[in-house]
C-alpha positions as CSV (number, residue, x, y, z in Angstrom):
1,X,0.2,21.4,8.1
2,X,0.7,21.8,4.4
3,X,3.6,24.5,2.4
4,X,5.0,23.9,-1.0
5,X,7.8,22.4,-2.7
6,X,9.7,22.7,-5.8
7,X,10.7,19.7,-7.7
8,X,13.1,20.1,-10.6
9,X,14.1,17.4,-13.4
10,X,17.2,15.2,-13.7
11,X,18.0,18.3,-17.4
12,X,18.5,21.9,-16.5
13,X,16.2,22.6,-19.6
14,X,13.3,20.8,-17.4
15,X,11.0,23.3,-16.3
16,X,10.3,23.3,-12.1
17,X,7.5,22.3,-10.7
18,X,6.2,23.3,-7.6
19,X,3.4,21.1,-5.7
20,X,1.6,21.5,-2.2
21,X,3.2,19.4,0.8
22,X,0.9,18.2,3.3
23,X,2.8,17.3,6.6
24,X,0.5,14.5,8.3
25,X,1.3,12.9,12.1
26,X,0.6,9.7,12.7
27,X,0.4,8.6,16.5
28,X,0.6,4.9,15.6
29,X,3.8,5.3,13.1
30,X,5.5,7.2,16.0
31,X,4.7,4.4,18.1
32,X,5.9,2.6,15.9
33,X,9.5,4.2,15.3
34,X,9.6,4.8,18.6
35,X,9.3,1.0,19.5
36,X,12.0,0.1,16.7
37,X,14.1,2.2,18.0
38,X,14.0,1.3,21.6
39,X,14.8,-2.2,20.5
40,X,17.8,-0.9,18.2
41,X,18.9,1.0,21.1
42,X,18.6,-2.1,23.5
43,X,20.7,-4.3,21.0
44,X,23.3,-1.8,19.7
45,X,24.1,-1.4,24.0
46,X,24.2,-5.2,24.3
47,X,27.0,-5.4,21.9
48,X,28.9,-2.3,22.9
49,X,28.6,-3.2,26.6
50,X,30.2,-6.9,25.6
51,X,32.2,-5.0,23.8
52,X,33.7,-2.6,26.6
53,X,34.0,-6.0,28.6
54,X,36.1,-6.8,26.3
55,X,38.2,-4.6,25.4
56,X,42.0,-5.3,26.1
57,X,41.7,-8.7,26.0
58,X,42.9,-11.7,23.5
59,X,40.3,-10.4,20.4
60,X,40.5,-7.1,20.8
61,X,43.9,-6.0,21.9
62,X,44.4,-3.2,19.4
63,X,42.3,0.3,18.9
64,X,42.6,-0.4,15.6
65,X,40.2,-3.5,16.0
66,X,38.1,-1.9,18.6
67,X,37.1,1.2,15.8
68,X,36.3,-1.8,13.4
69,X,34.1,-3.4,15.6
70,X,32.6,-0.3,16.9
71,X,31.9,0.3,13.2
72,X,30.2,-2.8,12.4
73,X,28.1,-2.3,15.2
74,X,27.1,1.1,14.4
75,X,25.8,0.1,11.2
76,X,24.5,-2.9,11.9
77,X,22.1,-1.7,14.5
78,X,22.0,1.8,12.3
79,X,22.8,3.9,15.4
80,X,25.9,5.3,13.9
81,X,24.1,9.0,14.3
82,X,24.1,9.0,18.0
83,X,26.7,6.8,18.8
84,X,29.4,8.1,20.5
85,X,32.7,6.8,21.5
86,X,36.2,6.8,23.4
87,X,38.9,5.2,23.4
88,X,41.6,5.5,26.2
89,X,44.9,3.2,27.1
90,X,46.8,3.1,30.3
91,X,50.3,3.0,30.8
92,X,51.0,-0.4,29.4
93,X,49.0,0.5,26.3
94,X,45.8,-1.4,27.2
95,X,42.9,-0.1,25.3
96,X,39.7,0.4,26.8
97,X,36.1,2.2,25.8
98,X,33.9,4.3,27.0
99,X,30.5,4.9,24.8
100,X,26.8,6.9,25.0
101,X,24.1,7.6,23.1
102,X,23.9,11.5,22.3
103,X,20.8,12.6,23.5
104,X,19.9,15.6,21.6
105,X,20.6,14.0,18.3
106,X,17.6,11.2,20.1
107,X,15.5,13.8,20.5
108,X,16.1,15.3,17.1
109,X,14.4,12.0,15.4
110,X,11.5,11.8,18.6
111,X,10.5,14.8,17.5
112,X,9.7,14.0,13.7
113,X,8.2,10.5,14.8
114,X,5.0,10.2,13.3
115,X,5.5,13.2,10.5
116,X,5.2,12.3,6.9
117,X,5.0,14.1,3.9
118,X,1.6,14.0,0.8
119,X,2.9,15.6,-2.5
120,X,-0.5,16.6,-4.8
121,X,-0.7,18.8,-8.0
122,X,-4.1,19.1,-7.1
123,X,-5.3,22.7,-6.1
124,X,-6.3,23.7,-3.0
125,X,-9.8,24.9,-3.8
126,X,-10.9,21.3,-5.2
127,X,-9.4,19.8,-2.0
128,X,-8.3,20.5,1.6
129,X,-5.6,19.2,3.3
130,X,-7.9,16.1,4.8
131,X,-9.6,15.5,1.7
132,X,-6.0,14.4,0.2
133,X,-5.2,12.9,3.5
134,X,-8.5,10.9,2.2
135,X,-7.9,10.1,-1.1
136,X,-4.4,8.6,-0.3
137,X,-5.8,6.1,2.5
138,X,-8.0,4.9,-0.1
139,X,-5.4,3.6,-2.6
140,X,-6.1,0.2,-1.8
141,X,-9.0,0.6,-3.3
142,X,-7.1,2.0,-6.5
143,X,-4.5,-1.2,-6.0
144,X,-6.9,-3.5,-5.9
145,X,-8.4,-2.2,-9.3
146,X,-5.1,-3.0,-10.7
147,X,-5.0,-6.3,-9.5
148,X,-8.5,-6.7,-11.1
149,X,-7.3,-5.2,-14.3
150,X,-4.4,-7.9,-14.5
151,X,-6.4,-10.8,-12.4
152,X,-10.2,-11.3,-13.9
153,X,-10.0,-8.6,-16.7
154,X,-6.9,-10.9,-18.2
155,X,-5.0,-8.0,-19.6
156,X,-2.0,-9.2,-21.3
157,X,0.3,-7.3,-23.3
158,X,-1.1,-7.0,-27.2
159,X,0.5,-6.1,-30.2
160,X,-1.3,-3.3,-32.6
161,X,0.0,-1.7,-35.3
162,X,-1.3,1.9,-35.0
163,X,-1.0,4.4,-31.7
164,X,-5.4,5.1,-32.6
165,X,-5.4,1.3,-31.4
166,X,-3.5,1.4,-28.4
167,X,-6.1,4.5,-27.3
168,X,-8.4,2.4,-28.6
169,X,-8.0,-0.7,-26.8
170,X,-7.1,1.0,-23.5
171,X,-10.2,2.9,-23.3
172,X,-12.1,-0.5,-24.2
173,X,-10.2,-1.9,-21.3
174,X,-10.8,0.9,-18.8
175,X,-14.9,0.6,-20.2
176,X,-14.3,-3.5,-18.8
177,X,-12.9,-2.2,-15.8
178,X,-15.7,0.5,-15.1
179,X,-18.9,-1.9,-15.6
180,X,-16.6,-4.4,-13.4
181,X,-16.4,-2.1,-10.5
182,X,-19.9,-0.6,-10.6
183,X,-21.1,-4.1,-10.7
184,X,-19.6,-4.6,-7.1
185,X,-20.2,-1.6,-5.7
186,X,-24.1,-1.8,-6.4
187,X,-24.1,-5.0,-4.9
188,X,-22.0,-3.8,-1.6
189,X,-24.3,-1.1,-1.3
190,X,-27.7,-2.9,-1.8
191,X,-26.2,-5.3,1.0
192,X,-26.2,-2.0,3.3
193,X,-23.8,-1.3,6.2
194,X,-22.8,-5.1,6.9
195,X,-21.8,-5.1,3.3
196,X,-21.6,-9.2,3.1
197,X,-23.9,-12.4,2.3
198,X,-24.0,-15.8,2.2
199,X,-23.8,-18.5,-0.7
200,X,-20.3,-17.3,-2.3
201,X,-18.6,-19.7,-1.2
202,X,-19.1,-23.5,-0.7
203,X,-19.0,-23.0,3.1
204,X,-21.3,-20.3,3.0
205,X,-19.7,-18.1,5.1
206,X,-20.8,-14.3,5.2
207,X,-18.4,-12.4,3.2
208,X,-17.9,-8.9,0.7
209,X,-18.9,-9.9,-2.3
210,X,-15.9,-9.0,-5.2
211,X,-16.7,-8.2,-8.5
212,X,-15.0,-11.7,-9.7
213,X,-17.1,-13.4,-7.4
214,X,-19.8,-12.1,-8.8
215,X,-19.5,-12.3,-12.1
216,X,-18.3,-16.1,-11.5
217,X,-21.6,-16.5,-10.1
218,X,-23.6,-15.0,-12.8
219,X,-21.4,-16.8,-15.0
220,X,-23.3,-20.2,-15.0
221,X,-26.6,-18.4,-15.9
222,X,-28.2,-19.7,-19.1
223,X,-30.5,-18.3,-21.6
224,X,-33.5,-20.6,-23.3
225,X,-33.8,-19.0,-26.8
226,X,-37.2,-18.6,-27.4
227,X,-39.3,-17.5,-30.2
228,X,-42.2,-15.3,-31.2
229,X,-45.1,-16.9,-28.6
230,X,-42.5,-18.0,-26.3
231,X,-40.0,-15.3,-25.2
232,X,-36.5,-15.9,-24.1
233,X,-36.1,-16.6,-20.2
234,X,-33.1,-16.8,-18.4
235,X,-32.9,-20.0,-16.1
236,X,-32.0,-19.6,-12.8
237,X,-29.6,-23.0,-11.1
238,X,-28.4,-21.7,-7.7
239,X,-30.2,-19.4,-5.5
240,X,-27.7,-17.2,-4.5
241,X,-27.8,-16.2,-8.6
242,X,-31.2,-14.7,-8.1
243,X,-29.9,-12.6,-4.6
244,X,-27.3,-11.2,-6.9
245,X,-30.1,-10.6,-9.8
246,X,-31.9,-8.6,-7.1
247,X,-29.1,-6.6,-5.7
248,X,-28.3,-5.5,-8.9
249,X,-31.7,-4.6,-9.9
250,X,-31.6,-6.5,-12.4
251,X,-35.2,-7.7,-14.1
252,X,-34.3,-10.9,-15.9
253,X,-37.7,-10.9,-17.6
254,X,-36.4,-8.3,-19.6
255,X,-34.6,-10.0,-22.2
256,X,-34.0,-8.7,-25.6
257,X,-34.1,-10.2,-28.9
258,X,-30.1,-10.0,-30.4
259,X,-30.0,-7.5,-32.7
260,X,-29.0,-8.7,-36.6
């Protein structure tokens, strides 16, 4: 299902903003709430039931330390919604409880098991409802590439002197990051479906080539300078360097002279 929503800033001077809200259901996160709270259900009734046992007795002689302990159960087991409680004494002033869990306030949160909410800006002509639904499951992908951009891209905080720099260097960066991506997604899809090879690892084990994996095999490559009669060749050590060569389409007979 998908409506709007306003957002408005922290200032009153800060203009609203009003995005689409896509309402998704999930059957395995409402199996999931649903299981947790089952068990906090199961637990908070342990402890009350002990606790109506004892009520009365030499710990809990008073209403006044019933309530407290009715409170620290209630938020401990964070049923303090549907919890609800009495307290009665007879004629010699003996306290004793009676508790239940309110049943329409349980149904209340059943029925929202599983719903969660997608904000986007992004209009609805350039993408449906699933498409976003889409997009967000594939943020790993987009997590990852931070981890890249921190892990084998080695960015590290840099001090320039002009703003023209920082654009500068970023879009340099982002340039690293691209080439570093395509890299592994050309040799993912040259795999085909399986998507994973041998030789990556000293095991050799089948597994998704990564774009650090790659590039740390193509790292060891070396180049025999050459000269007029005798071009340049690149020389080849491990096998699994000329697979990789090959996935990427990559003619290594191709060199080129450096440029002065």
């Amino acid at each position: 299902m998908e409506d709007t929503h306003t957002l408005t800033g922290r200032r009153k001077s800060d203009p609203p903003l009003t995005v689409r809200r896509i309402l998704v259901h999930s059957t395995a996160v409402a199996a999931g709430q649903q299981a947790a709270r089952a068990k906090r259900l199961a637990k908070a009734a342990e402890d009350l039931d002990r606790l109506t046992a004892a009520a009365g007795g030499r710990h809990y002689k008073t209403r006044e330390k019933i309530v407290a302990r009715i409170g620290v159960i209630a938020t401990k087991r964070r049923v303090t919604s549907c919890l609800r409680w009495h307290i009665t004494t007879d004629e010699h002033g003996t306290p004793s409880l009676t508790w239940h869990f309110d049943q329409d306030v349980l149904g209340a949160e059943t029925a929202v098991d599983g719903w969660w909410a997608l904000i986007t800006s992004v209009p609805a002509e350039k993408a449906g409802p699933a498409h976003v639904l889409i997009h967000y499951k594939g943020q790993g992908t987009v997590e990852r590439r931070y981890h890249d951009f921190k892990g084998p891209l080695a960015v590290a905080p840099v001090f320039v002197q002009h703003n023209r720099r920082v654009a500068a260097l970023i879009q340099v960066i982002c340039l690293a990051l691209l080439v570093f991506c395509l890299i592994e997604r050309q040799v993912r899809r040259a795999l085909g479906p399986d998507e994973t090879m041998p030789g990556l690892y000293p095991d050799n084990r089948r597994v998704r080539p990564t774009g650090r994996m790659i590039l740390y095999q193509l790292g060891e490559l070396t180049l025999r300078i050459g000269n007029v009669t005798d071009p340049p060749t690149v020389q080849i050590n491990r096998g699994v360097q000329l697979h990789l060569l090959d996935l990427l389409d990559t003619d290594i007979t191709q060199t080129r002279w450096p440029q002065t």
